[in-house]
N, C-alpha and C positions, 0 to 999 in steps of 0.2 A: 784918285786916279790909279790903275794898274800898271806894275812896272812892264817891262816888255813886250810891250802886245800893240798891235797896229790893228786896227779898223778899216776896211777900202768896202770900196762900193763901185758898182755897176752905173749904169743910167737908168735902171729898169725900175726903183726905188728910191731914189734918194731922198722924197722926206722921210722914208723910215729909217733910213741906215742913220741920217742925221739922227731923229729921236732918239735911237737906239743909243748912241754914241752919247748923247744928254744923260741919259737914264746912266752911265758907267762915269759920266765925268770924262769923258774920252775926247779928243779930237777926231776928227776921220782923217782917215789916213789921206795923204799926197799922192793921186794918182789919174792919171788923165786918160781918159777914154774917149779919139778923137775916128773918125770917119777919112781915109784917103778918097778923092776923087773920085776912083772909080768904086769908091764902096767897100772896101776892106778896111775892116777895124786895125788901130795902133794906138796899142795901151803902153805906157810908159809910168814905171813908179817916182813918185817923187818923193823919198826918203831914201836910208837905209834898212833893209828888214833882216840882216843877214842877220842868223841863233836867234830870232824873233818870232813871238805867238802871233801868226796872223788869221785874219777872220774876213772872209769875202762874200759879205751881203748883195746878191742878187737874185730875185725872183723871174723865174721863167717863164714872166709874160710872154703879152703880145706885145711887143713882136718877135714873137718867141721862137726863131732861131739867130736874129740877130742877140737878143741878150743872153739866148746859151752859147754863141761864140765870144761874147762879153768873157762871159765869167769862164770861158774853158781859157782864152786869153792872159785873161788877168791870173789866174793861177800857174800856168806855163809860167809868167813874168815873175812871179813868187820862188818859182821853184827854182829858177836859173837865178834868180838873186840870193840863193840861198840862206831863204824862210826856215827856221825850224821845225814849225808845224802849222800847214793850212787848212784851216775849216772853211767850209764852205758851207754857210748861213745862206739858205734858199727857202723864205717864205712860202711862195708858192713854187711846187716842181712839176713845171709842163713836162707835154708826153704822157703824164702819169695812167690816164686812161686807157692807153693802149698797153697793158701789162701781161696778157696771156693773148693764145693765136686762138680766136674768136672765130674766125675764118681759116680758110686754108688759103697760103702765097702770102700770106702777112706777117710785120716787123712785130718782134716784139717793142716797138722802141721805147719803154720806162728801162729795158734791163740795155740797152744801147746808149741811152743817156748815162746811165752810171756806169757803164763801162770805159764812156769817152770823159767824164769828173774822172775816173782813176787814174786811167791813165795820163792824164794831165798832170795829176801831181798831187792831190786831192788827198788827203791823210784823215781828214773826219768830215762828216756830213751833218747838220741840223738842218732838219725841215720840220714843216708844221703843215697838218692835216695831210698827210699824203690818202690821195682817190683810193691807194688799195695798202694795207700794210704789208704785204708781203715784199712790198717794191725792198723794202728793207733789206729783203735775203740776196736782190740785186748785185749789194755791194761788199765787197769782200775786205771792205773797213769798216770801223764804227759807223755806226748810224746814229745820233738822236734822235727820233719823235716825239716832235709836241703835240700837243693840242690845243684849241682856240677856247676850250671849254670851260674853263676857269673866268673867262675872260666876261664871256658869254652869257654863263648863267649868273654872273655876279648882276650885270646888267638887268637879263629878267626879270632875277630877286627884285634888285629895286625900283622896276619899274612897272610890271605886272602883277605884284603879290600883295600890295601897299593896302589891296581891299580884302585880300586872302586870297586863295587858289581854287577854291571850290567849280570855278566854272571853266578852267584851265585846262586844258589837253594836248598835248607835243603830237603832232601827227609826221610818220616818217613817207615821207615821199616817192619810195620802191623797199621792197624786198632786204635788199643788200644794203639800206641806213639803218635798219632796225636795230642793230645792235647799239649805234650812237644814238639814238633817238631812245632807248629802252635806258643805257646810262643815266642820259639826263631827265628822265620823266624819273629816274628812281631818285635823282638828288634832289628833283622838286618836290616828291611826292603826288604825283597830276601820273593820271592814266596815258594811255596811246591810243592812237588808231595807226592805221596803214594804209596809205593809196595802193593799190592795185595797178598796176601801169605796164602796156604791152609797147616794148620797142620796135617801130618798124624798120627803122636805119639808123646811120648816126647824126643824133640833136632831132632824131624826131620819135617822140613817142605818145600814145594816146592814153586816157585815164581811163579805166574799164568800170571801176565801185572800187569805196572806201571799207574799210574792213575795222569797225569799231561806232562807235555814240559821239557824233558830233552836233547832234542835234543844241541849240539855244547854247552852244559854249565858244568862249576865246581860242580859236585853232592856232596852233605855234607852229608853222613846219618848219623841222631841222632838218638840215644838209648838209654838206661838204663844200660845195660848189652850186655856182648859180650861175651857166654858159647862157644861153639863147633863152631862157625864162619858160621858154614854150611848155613845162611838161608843170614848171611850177604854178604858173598864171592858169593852166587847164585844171589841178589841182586844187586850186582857192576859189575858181569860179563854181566847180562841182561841188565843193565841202561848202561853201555858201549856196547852193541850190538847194543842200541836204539839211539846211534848216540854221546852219552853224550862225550864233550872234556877231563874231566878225575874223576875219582871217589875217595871218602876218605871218612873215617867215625871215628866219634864219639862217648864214651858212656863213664860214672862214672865208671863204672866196670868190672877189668879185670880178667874174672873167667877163660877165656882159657882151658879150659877142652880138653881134650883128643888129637886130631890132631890141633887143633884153626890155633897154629901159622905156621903152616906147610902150610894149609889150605890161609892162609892170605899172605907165601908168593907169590902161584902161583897165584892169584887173580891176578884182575884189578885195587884192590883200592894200591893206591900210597902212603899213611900213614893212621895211627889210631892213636886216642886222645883220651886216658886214664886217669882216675886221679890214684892217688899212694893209693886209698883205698882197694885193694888186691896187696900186694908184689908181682912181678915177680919173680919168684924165679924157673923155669922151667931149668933146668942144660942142657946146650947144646941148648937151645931152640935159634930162629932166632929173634932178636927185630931190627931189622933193620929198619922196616916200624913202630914200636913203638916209640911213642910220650908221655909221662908220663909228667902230670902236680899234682902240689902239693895240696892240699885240707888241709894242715897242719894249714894255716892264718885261713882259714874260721870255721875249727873245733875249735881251740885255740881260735878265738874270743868269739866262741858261749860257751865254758868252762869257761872263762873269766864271760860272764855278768850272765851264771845261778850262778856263785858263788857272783856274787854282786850281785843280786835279779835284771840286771836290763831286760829291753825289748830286745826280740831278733827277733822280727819279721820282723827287714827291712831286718835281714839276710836271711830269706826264699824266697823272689824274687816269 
């Protein structure tokens, strides 16, 4: 057990905050996140934190301005109890895609979310897989960035390479994943392709041609995120028309918006590989072809050495 250090959580996660707290031998921290009446949150700590390491695990799901007023909350209540120093452990960090002005008359809002974490009260940041890394220069505190990828291709390893990799290929799903998709084909040693994909709005895009040999091979596609499924399931049904022997995809995050898992069963692809940094939590929904791996060790480490001051950078991969 760590000495001084508090654990709290949102509602937006708490079997992982729990995990996490497993993984350090921690308790979580005492702290109530209730709903008034008419809908305004009142968070109340239930400890002392005052000269205390605290760490406030919330992902900014959906319903993703209620649990970013969770956690702007719960950090205010930190700071006026006089916290030593608050981090703010955010799995997944909505807004993220809205990160430059794409259009004209529009928010930047990833650099409006970290400006309302600041001012909150907000002294360090961990996240894992942010949409854009730049969001980083957002904030004018520490930032950590993880990544799921550790996690991910341990998985792979053992469970698509068991016959060798020879027929194995990471295919990245637009333009802008190739770099994380070109990482991980280099630590598997397995080639790439590239979908081609033309956006016509937002959460609708069409698949134009594949750019690489998918012919008679296992397609892998790696992501970041998997919203509405629409560009992914267009992707796995075209890479299997092109002859591919079977398709399945990958990403950190499962935001599943609107039809996703519906979408995903009538697909080509055969499973998806998720990490547990958005709960499933879809009532009736189909997770048959879901594959959920835990991110619980690698967050828990990385809480671990910011509270002993030490180096966390072999953790970034």
């Amino acid at each position: 057990m760590l000495n001084d250090i508090v654990v709290i959580s949102g509602n937006s996660n708490l079997p992982l905050a729990t995990e996490i707290c497993e993984t350090l031998w921690q308790p979580l921290g005492s702290a109530q996140v209730r709903r008034f009446s008419d809908g305004e949150i009142l968070v109340e700590l239930g400890e002392n934190v005052r000269g205390r390491d605290t760490f406030v695990i919330q992902s900014t799901c959906a319903p993703v301005n209620d649990n970013l007023m969770e956690l702007l909350l719960i950090i205010d209540a930190l700071k006026r109890a006089s916290a030593r120093r608050i981090t703010a452990v955010i799995p997944y960090y909505g807004y993220a895609r809205q990160d430059r002005k794409a259009n004209p008359r529009v928010p930047i809002s990833a650099k409006l979310v970290a400006d309302l974490l600041t001012s909150a009260g907000t002294t360090r940041v961990l996240a894992m897989d942010l949409h854009a890394g730049q969001i980083q220069g957002f904030f004018n505190i520490p930032v950590d960035h993880l990544f799921a990828a550790p996690v991910i291709l341990n998985y792979i390893n053992q469970t698509y390479f068991k016959t060798g990799s020879e027929d194995v290929i990471l295919v990245s799903p637009d333009a802008g994943g190739v770099e994380r998709t070109r990482y991980m084909a280099k630590r598997l040693s397995t080639p790439l392709a590239i979908v081609d994909k033309r956006r016509e709005s937002p959460n609708e895009a069409k698949v134009m041609s594949i750019i690489g040999d998918v012919k008679d091979r296992r397609c892998l596609i790696i992501d970041d995120m998997i919203d509405t499924a629409g560009t992914l399931t267009q992707a796995a049904d075209f890479i299997m028309d092109l002859g591919a022997a079977e398709v399945m995809a990958c990403a950190t995050h499962a935001v599943f918006s609107g039809q996703a898992l519906e979408k995903i069963k009538k697909s080509a692809l055969t499973s998806v590989i998720v990490t547990n940094t958005i709960p499933l939590n879809q009532a009736g929904g189909d997770y048959s072809k879901i594959k959920v791996l835990s991110v619980a060790s690698l967050l828990g480490e990385a809480i671990r050495r910011i509270h002993q001051e030490e180096s966390i950078s072999s953790l970034f991969i």
